[in-house]
N, C-alpha and C positions, 0 to 999 in steps of 0.2 A: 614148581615155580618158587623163586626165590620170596622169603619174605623181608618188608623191611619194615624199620621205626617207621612209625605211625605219628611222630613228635620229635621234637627236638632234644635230642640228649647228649649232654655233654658230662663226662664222669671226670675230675680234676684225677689224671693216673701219675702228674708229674715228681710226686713225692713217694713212688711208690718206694723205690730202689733203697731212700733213706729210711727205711721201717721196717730194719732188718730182722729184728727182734722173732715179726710173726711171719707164719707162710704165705705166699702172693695168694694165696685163695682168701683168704684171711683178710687182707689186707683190699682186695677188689670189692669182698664184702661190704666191709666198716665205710669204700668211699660209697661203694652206691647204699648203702643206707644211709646216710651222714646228705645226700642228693635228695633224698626223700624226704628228709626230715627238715632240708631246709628248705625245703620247697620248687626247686632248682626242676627234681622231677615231681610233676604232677599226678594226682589220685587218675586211676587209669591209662596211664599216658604208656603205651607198647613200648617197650623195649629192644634194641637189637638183637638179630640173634645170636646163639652162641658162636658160630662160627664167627661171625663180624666183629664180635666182642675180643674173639680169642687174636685174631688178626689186629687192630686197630691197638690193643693192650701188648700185642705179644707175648703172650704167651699161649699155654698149649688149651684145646680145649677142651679136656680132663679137669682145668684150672680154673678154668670159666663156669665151668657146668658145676663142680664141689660149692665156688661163692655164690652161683644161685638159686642152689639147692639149701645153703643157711639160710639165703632170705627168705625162700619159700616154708620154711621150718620156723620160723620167726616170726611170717605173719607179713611181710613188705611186699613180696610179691604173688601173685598168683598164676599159676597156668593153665593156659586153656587150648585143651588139645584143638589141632590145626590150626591155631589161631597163633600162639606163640604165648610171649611173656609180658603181663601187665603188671604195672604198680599197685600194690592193694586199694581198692576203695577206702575202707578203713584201717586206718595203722592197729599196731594192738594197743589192747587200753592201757598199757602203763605206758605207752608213746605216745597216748593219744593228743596232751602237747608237746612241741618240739621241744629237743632236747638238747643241751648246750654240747655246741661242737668241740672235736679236740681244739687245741689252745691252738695248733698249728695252721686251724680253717678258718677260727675267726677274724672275722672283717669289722675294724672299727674304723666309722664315717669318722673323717677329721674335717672337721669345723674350720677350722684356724685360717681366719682372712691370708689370703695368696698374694703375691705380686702380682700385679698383671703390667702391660706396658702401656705407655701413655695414649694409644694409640686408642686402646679401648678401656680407659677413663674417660677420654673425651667423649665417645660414643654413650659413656651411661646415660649420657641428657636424652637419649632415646635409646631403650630396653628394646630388646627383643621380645616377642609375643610368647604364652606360654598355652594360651587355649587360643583359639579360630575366633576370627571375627565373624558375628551371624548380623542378619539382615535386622537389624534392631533397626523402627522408625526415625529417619531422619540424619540416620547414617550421608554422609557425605561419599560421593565418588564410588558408591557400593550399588552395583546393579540388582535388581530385583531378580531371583531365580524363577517365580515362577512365569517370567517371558519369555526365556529362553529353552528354544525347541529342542528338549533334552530326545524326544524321538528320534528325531533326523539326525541331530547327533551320535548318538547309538548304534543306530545304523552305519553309519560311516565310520564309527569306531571299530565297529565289527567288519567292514568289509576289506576295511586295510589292514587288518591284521590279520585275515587272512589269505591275504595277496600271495601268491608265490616266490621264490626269491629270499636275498636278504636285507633289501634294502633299509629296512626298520629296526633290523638289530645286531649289529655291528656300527663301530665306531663309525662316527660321520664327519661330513665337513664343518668346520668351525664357523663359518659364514652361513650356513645352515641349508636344508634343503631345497633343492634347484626348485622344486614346483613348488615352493611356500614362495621363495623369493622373486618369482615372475608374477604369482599372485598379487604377492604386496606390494610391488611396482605400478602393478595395474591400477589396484585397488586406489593404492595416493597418488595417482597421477591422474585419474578419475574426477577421486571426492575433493584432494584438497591441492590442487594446482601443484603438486609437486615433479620435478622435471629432472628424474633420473631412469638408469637401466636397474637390470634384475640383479648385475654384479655389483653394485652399489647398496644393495639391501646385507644388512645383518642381522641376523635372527638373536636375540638374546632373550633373557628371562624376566628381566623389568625394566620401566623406563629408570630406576635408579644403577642398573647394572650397565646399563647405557650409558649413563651420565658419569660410572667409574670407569670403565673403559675407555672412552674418551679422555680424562683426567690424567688417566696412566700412561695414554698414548702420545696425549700433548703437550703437557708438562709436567717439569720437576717439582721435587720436593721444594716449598716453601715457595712457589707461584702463588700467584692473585688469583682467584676468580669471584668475578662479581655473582649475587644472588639477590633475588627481588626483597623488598621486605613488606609489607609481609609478605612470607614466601613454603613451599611446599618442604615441610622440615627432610623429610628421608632422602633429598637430593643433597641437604646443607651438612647432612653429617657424611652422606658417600663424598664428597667431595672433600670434607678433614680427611675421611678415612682414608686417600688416596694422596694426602699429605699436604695437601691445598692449603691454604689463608682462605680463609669463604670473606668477601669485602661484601656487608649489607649496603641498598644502594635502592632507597624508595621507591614507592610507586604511588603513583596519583591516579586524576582519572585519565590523563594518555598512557598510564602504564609504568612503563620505568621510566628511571630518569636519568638518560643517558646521560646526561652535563653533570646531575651529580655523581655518576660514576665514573665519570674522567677527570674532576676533580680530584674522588678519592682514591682511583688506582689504575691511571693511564696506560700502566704496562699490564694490566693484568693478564691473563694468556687464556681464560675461558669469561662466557657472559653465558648464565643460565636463566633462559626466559619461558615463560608462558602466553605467549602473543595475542593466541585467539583470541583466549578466555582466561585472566591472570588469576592463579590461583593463589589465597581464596575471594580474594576480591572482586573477580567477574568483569573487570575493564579490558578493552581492548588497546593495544598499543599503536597509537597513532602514526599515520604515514611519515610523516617530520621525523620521527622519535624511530620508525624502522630503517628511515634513509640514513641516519646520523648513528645507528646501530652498526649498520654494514660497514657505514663506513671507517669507524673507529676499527672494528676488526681487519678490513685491508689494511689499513696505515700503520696497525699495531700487528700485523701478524698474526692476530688471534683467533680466536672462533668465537661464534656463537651455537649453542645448544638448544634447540626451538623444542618443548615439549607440546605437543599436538594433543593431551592427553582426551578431551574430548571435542575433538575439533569436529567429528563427524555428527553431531548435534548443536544446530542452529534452527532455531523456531521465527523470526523475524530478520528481515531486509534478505539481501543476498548475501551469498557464504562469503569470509573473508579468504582470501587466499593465502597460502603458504607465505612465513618467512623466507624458506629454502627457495620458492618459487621467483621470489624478485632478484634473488641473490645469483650474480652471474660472474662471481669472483671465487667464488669454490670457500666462503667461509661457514657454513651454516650447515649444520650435521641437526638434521632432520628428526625426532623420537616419535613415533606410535606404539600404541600397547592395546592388544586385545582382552588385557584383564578386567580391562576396565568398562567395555562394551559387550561382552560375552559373560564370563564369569572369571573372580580372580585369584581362583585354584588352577587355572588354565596355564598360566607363567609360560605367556608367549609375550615379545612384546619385536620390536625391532628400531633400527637403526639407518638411516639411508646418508650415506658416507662422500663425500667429493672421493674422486678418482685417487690421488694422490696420497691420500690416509687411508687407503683400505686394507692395505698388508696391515698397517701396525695397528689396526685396531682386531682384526682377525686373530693376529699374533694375540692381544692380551687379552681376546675371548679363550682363546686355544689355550695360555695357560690359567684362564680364571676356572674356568669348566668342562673343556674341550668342546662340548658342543648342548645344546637344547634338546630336551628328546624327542627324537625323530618320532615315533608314531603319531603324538601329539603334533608334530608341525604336517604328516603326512594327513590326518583328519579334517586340519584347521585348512590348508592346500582345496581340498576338495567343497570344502564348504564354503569357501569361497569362490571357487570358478564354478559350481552347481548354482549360483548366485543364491543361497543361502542368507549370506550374510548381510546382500544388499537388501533380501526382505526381510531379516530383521530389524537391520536399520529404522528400514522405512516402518516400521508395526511399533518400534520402541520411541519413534523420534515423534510419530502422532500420541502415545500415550502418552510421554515424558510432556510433552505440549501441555495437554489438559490436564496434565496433577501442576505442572507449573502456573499455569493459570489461575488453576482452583489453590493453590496454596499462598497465591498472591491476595485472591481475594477472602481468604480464612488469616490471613495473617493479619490483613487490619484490625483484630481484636488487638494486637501489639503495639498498635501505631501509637499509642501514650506514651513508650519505651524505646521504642527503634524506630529507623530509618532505612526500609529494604532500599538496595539497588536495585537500578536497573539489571533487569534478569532474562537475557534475550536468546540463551548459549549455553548447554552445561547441563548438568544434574544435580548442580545444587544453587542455595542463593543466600547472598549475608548479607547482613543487617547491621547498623552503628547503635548504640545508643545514643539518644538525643539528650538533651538539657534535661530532662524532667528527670531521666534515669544514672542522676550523677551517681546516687548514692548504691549503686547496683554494682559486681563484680561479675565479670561475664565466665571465669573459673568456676566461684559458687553457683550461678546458674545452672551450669553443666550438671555440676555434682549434683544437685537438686534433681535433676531430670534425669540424671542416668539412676537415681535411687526409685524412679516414677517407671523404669522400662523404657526409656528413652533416650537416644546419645545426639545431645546438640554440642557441635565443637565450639568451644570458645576462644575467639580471633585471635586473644593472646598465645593462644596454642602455635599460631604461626610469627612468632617473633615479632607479634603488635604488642610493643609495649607502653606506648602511650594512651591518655585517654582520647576516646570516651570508651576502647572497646568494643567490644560488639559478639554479635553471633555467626553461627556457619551452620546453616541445615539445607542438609540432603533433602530432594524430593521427590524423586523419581521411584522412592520404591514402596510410596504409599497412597490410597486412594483419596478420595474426598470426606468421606467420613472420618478414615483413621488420618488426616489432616487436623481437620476438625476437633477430635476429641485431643489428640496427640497437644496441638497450642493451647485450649484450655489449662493444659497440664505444665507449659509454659508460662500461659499467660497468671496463671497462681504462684508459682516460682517470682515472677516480677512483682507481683502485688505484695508479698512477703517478704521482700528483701529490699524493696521500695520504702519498708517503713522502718528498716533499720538505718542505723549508722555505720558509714563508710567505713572498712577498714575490721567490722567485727567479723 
């Protein structure tokens, strides 16, 4: 039976040809010790065998077997009959630290600030992540892991992958899987009055890839679109990044304000709204202010972009129904995301498209990524028609209930400082500060708390730049105790920064 690498080895052979000097035995030697030494191959890590060596290098395997007969004379490698060829455990002791490579192998990192294009200058205002975000208390829009039925999950992970067939691995459709998209038809026509078919569904990987896809699809470089303010920042940079003007365009308590967004840019060609539940504010957008919505977009040709992102959690009155759902002009491109109700390592999210823009948004899925991956939407398909999803809905939307509750009534230790809103809808809730907390920065707040183990966002983080400020805590993924202890550690934050001067 054939043996193979047991690790990954790669021996740089490209410079052999110019190293005339010594014999290729020679020279095969110097690179795979020179691999060893910088680390490249690892203490035990198996090596090809001679034959694959002698093939893969070209040459004969007389030539192979002489350079691993030095290394094993040397002390790099060892052999063990039927087992094949390892890298020594230990180098010999005068290698025993690494040893400066020829002049021709060394790598020096160059420092030296790059051009880059303006496109991603403008994006530095929002870095990319460099570690995971974890369930830290009071996280906003972060669902708690341990509610979600990682069993039954599992289960269905394993049972689609080993379906027969190829369905799950080969390339697929850009519009995404046929059983994910009659699910999620279902599913929003169901919970949030939405009133489309399954060919109208787009499967993408977040509601900000949604919201650039759109962008690309519908207008050119240097269009309007309006954006709430404050508003959800990784929709306001995918929209530069897709070459947009973002026009900020306030919100109150009916939400936006469409008069002042027809003021400031009449022609815009997108309006990116949060309707339910305006993020981070928690207002819903009043019937007036939806009809005068739709309607600028018929008369302007435009769209609007309704992000639903937790529409499916409402704890008082009856649910509000869809933007998309009133709208019977074909202007209102639909977003859901299951990262945000599931877990948001999952990067499902979708899109539900009028008739008439689905090629071209298909089209700049197709060239954004080709398509979502399939086993994941084949898991997510099933856990939803197994009505999975609708009992976790129901099991997360009574817990989120009663930590909402319980964090409304732990938060009146704050009430010297803040002004909670009404909090009816959602997974998180903010708060203003009031008169008494001029002298407070809702920034250093933050900073104070995240050095405590705790991430409270602060409003300004969403393009609220006037006073009074305020806060943004998540609550869904903590109980009444860690509530409890969690605002003490807040409520010391305000007492301390209450008794300095503004501005230090």
């Amino acid at each position: 039976m054939a043996k193979h690498a047991g690790s990954v080895f790669s021996v740089d052979v490209t410079g052999l040809d110019r190293d005339a000097g010594q014999p290729a035995y020679a020279r095969i030697s110097e690179r795979i010790r020179t691999a060893i030494l910088s680390g490249a191959l690892v203490p035990n890590a198996r090596l090809p065998s001679g034959r694959t060596l002698a093939r893969d290098l070209g040459v004969s395997r007389n030539t192979v077997d002489w350079a691993l007969d030095q290394l094993v004379a040397d002390g790099y490698i060892v052999r063990r009959r039927g087992a094949g060829s390892f890298v020594a455990a230990q180098l010999p002791e005068r290698d025993s630290a690494p040893l400066r490579p020829e002049r021709s192998l060394i790598i020096v990192a160059d420092t030296a600030p790059r051009r880059i294009s303006r496109r991603a200058e403008a994006l530095r205002a929002y870095p990319g992540h460099y570690e995971p975000a974890s369930s830290v208390p009071f996280t906003p829009s972060l669902p708690p892991m341990g509610l979600f039925p990682r069993d039954v999950w599992n289960r269905l992970l394993q049972r689609e992958a080993a379906k027969p067939g190829d369905d799950y691995w080969h390339y697929g459709a850009s519009n995404g899987l046929p059983a994910l998209r009659r699910a999620i038809a279902a599913h929003a026509s169901a919970m949030r009055a939405v009133r489309c078919s399954p060919e109208q569904v787009i499967v993408v990987t977040s509601t900000q890839q949604a919201v650039e896809l759109a962008a690309k699809s519908l207008a050119d470089s240097g269009d309007r679109a309006w954006c709430e303010l404050p508003g959800y920042p990784p929709v306001r940079h995918g929209l530069r990044n897709a070459g947009l003007e973002v026009v900020d365009v306030p919100v109150d308590d009916d939400g936006l304000d469409v008069a002042a967004g027809l003021a400031a840019a009449p022609d815009a060609r997108l309006a990116y709204v949060t309707p339910a539940h305006q993020y981070p504010l928690g207002v819903e957008l009043s019937l007036a202010r939806r009809h005068a919505l739709l309607d600028w977009a018929h008369e302007r040709d435009a769209y609007v972009l309704e992000d639903d992102y937790d529409g499916d959690y409402r704890y008082e009155g009856r649910p509000i129904a869809s933007l998309q759902g009133m709208d019977e002009r074909g202007r209102v491109i639909y977003i859901g995301s299951f990262n945000k109700i599931l877990f948001p390592s999952l990067r499902i999210a979708y899109a539900i498209v009028p008739e008439p823009l689905v090629d071209a948004i298909v089209g700049a899925k197709h060239i954004a990524d080709g398509h979502t991956a399939l086993l994941m939407q084949g898991v997510l398909a099933a856990f939803i028609d197994e009505g999975h999803l609708g009992h976790h809905l129901r099991k997360t939307r009574s817990i989120y209930d009663q930590r909402r509750q319980a964090f409304l009534e732990e938060a009146k230790m704050l009430e010297h400082w803040l002004n909670f809103r009404r909090a009816i809808s959602g997974m998180h809730i903010t708060a203003r500060f009031n008169e008494a907390a001029i002298r407070v920065e809702d920034r250093i707040v933050a900073e104070i708390c995240f050095d405590e183990g705790l991430i409270v966002h602060p409003l300004s983080r969403y393009g609220e730049a006037s006073n009074p400020g305020g806060l943004v805590f998540g609550f869904a993924g903590s109980d009444r105790e860690q509530i409890h202890d969690k605002l003490k550690i807040v409520k010391a934050a305000l007492s301390k920064l209450d008794k300095r001067p503004r501005g230090r």
